[in-house]
N, C-alpha and C positions, 0 to 999 in steps of 0.2 A: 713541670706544672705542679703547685702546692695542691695537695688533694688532702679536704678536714680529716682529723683524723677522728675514726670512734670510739676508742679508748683514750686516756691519758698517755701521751710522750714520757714514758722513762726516762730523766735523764738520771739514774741512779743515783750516784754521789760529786756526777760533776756539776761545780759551780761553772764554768766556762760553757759548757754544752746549755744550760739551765739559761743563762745570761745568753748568746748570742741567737739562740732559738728564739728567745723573746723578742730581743730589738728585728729578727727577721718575719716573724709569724706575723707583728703588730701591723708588718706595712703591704701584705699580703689582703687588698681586699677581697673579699667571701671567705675569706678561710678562718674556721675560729677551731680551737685548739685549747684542751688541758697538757700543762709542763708540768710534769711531777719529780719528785726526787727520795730519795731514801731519811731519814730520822734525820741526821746532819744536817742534811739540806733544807728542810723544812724548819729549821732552826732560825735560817740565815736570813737575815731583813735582806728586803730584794730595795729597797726603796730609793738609793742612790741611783737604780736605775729605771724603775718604772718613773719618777717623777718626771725625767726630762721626757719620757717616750711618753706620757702624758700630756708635757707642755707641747709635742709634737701632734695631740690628737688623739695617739691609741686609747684602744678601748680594752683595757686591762681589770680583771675583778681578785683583787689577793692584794697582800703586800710580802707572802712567801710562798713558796711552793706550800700548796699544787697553785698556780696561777694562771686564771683561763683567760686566753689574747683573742678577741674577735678583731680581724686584720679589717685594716680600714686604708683608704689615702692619708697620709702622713702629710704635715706641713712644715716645710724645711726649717729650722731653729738655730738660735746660737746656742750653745750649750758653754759654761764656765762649770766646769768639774769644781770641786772642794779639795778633793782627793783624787789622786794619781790613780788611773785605774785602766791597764791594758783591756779587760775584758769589759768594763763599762764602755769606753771609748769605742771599741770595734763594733760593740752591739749598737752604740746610737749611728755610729758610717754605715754599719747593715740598714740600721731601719733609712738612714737618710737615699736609700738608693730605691727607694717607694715613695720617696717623699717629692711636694709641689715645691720646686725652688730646693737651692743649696741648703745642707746644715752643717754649720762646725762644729769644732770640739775643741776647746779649749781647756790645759787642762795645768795644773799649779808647777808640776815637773814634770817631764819627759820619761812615760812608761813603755814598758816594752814594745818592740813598734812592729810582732806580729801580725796581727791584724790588719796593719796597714800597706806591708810586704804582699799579703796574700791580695787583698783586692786589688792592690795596682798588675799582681801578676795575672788577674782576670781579667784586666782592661776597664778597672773603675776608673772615673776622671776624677781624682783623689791627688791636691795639692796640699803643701803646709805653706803657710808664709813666714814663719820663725816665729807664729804666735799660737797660731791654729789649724787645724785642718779641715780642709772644707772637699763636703763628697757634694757630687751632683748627682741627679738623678738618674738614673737607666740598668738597661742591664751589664750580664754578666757574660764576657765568652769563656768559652774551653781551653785552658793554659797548656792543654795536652798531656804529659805527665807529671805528676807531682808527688816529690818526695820528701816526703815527713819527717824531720828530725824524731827522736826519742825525747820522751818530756823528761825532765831531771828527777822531778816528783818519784815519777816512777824507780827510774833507777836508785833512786836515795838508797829504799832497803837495801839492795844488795851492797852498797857503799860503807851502808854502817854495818852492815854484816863484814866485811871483808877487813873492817878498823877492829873490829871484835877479835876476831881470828886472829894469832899469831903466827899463823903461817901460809897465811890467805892470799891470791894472788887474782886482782881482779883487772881487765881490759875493756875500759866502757867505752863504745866507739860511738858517734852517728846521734849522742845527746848533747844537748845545748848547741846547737847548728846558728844559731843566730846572736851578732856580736850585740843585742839587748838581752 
């Protein structure tokens, strides 16, 4: 159960956490909610993805962080992306699973299809038809255990640390888990 929160949601410096909090907070109704982020993030135009979760209904006040989301019923949408966007596209299938009726995502080329992994592992009813992908509404169950690859991001530093070094010997295991 989503319970408001009374301070602002940190999401520090991630764009990803910032983006998928939003498209879920929005279709959460009574819950309203500040997402905030550090200097970086505050920088970042949200706008590629507040517009659609707009044409969907939310009730969103920012166009950056900090962005306050008063969660409403969502009305399911077609969405045509401009831009390829893993974390845009999961955020609008989050918000579509609060939503009245289906919404797709269509989107110019085929981005990473984490997000889409994850909710069918939860039991979303989350089809593509080789143009779009359409989430239906409902919930979510318990996938039981779930194991997280390592983000690449992350491990970069040590990577260009290890090209630096000439005598550096590095074994990165358990990053980049997914063939997108």
């Amino acid at each position: 159960a989503w319970q408001t929160p009374t301070e602002p949601i940190d999401c520090g410096n991630s764009w990803t956490s910032l983006r998928l909090l939003t498209g879920a907070l929005a279709a959460q109704p009574g819950v309203t909610g500040v997402l905030d982020g550090d200097a970086s993030l505050r920088r970042r135009p949200m706008r590629r993805l507040l517009q659609p979760l707009r044409a969907m209904g939310a009730d969103l006040i920012g166009d950056t962080a900090p962005v306050q989301v008063s969660g409403r019923r969502l009305q399911g949408t077609r969405h045509v992306l401009t831009v390829a966007s893993a974390q845009v596209k999961t955020a609008l299938l989050v918000a579509g699973l609060g939503a009245e009726g289906a919404t797709h995502v269509r989107e110019p080329r085929p981005s990473r299809d984490h997000g889409e992994r994850m909710l069918r592992n939860f039991g979303a009813n989350l089809l593509f038809d080789g143009e779009a992908w359409r989430i239906e509404p409902g919930g979510l169950r318990s996938p039981g255990e779930v194991r997280v690859p390592g983000d690449p991001s992350s491990a970069a530093f040590l990577l260009a640390a290890a090209v630096l070094h000439p005598d550096a010997e590095l074994t990165v295991t358990g990053v980049c888990g997914n063939p997108t």
